[in-house]
PLY file of the C-alpha trace (Angstrom):
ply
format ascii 1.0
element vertex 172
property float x
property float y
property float z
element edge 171
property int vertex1
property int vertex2
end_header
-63.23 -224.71 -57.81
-62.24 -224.32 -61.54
-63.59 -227.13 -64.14
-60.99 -229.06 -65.84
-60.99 -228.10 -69.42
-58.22 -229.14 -72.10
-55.68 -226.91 -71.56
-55.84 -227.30 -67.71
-55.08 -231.24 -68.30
-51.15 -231.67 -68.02
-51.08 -234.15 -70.79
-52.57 -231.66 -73.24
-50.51 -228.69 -72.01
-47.24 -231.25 -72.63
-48.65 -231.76 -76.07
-50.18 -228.09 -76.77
-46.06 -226.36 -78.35
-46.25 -229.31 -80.51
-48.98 -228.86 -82.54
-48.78 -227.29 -85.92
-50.74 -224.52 -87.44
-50.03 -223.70 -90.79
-46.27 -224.71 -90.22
-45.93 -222.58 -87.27
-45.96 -223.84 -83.52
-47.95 -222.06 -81.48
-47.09 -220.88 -77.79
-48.99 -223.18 -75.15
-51.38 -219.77 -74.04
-52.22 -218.76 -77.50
-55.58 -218.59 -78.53
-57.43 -220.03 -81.79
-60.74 -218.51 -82.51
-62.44 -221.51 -84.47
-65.43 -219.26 -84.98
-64.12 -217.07 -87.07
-62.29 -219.96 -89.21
-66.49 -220.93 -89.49
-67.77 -217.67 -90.33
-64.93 -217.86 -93.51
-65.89 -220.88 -94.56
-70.21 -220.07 -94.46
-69.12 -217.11 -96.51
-67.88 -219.07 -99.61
-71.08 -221.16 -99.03
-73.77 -218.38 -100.17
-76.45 -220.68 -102.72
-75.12 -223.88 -102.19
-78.43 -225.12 -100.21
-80.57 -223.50 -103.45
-78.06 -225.52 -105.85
-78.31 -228.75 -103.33
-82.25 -228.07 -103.49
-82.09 -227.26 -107.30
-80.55 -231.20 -107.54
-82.36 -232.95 -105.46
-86.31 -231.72 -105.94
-86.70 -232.91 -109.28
-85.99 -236.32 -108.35
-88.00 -236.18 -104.96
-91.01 -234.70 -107.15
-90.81 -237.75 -109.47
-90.94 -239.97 -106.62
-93.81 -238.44 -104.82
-95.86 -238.63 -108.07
-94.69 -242.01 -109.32
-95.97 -243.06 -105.43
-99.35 -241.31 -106.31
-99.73 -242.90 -109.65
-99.14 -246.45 -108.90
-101.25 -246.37 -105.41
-104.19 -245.20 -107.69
-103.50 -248.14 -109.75
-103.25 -250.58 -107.03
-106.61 -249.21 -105.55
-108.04 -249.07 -108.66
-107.61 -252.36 -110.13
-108.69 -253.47 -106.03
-111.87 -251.80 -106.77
-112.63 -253.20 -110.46
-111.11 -256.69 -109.58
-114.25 -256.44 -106.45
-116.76 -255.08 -108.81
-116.13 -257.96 -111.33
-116.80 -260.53 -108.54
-119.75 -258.77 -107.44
-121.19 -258.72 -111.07
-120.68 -263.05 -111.31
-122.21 -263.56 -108.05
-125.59 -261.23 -109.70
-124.57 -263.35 -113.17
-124.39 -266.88 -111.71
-128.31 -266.40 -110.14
-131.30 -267.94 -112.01
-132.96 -265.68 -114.03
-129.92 -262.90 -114.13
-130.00 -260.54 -117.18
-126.80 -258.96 -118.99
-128.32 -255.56 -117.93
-128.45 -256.44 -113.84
-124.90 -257.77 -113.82
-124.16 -254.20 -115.64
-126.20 -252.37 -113.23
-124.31 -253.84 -110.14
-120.37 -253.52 -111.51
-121.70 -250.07 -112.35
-123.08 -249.32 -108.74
-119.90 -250.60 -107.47
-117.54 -248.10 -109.48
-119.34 -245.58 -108.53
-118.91 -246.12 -105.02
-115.34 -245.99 -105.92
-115.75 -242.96 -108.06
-114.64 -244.56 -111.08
-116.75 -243.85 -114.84
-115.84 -245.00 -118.22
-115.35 -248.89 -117.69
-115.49 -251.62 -120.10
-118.14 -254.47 -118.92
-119.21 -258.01 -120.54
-120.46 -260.81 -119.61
-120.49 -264.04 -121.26
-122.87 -265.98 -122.08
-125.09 -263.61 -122.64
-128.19 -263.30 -121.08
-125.83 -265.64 -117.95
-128.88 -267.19 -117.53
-128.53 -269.42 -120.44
-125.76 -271.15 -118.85
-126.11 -274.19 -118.00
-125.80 -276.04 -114.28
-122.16 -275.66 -113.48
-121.19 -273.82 -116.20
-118.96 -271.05 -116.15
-119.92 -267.28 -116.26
-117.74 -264.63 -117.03
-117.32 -260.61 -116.12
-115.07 -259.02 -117.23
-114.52 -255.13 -116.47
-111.33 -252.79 -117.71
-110.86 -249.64 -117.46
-108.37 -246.93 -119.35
-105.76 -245.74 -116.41
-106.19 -242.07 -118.34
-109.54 -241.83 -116.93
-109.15 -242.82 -113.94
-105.91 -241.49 -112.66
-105.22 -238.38 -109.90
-102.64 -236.89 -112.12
-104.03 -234.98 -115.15
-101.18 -236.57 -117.75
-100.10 -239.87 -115.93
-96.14 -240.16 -116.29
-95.71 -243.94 -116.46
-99.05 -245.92 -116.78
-101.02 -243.16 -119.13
-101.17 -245.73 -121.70
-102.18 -248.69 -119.77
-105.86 -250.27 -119.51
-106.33 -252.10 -115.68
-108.22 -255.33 -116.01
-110.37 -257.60 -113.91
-111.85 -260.72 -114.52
-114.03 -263.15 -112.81
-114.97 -266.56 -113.56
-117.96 -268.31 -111.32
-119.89 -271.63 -111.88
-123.43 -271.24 -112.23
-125.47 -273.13 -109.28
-128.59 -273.34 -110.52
-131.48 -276.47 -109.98
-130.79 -278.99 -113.01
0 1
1 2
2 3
3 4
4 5
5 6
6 7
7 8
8 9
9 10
10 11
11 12
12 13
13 14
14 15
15 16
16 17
17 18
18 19
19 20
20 21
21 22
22 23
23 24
24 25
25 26
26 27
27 28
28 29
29 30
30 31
31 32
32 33
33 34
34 35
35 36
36 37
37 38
38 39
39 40
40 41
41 42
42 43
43 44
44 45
45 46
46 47
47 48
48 49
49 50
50 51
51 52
52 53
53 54
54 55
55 56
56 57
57 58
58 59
59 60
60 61
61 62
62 63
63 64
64 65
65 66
66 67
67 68
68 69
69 70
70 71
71 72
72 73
73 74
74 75
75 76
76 77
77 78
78 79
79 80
80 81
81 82
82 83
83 84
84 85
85 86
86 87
87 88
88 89
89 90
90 91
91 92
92 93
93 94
94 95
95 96
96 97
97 98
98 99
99 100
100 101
101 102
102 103
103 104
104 105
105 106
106 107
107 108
108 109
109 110
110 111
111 112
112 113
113 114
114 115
115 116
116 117
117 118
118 119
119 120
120 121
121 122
122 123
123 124
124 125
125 126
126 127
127 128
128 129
129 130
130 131
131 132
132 133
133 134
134 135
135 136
136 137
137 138
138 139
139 140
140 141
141 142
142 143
143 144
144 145
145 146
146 147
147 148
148 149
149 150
150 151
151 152
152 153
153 154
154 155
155 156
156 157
157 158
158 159
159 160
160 161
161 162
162 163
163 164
164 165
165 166
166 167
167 168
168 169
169 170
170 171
């Protein structure tokens, strides 16, 4: 049994003289070798994927290290905005010293692997506050030091800040 194929189907044969290539009709048993039409046009082709490449890369290299940058920031100022809290809960305990509350926002960073930030604390000592007063930390860091990227493209000049406020709970 032979499989139907186009030029087995009477409606195609019917339709087959018709059909004009290059102004010419062509006789209903003539064959068109498409693959060497292809191989033609891949020939004129040579370097266009290195010119496609040579277009697109610089824009898919800013986006891969603009996605770097800012999700250091994000987990950055996550990471100071946590230390900050964990100095004013140190801060707002009787007989807390400036020095502790530094000690802990400092242990903290460095879980996170971050050096070089910024931390005060007002009052100072936060003991001196008194009962339901507020205590401050407040910890910032330069995005320079801290970023993956040895010259950050759009944040280089930008310092990431955290700041938390707590009311002091101590025995009037």
């Amino acid at each position: 049994m032979r499989l139907p194929t186009l030029r087995n189907l009477p409606a195609f044969s019917r339709l087959l003289p018709l059909l004009p290539l290059s102004g010419k009709r062509i006789a209903p048993r003539a064959t068109f070798k498409l693959e060497k039409v292809c191989r033609l046009c891949r020939k004129k082709r040579q370097g266009a994927a290195v010119v496609e490449f040579a277009v697109v890369a610089p824009v898919l290299l800013l986006l891969v290290f603009g996605m770097i940058e800012f999700g250091r920031m994000v987990m950055v100022q996550q990471i100071i905005t946590n230390a900050s809290r964990e100095g004013a809960r140190v801060a707002v305990l009787d007989n807390s010293t400036r020095s502790g509350v530094e000690t802990t926002v400092q242990n903290y960073l460095q879980s996170g692997s971050i050096s070089g930030a910024t931390i005060t604390v007002s009052p100072d000592p936060p003991s001196s506050a008194g009962y339901g007063a507020a205590v401050t930390v407040n910890v910032s860091v330069p995005f320079n030091q801290v970023s993956w990227l040895s010259t950050p493209m759009f944040l280089g000049g930008s310092t990431l800040r955290a700041t938390t406020v707590m009311r002091r709970e101590t025995v009037q």
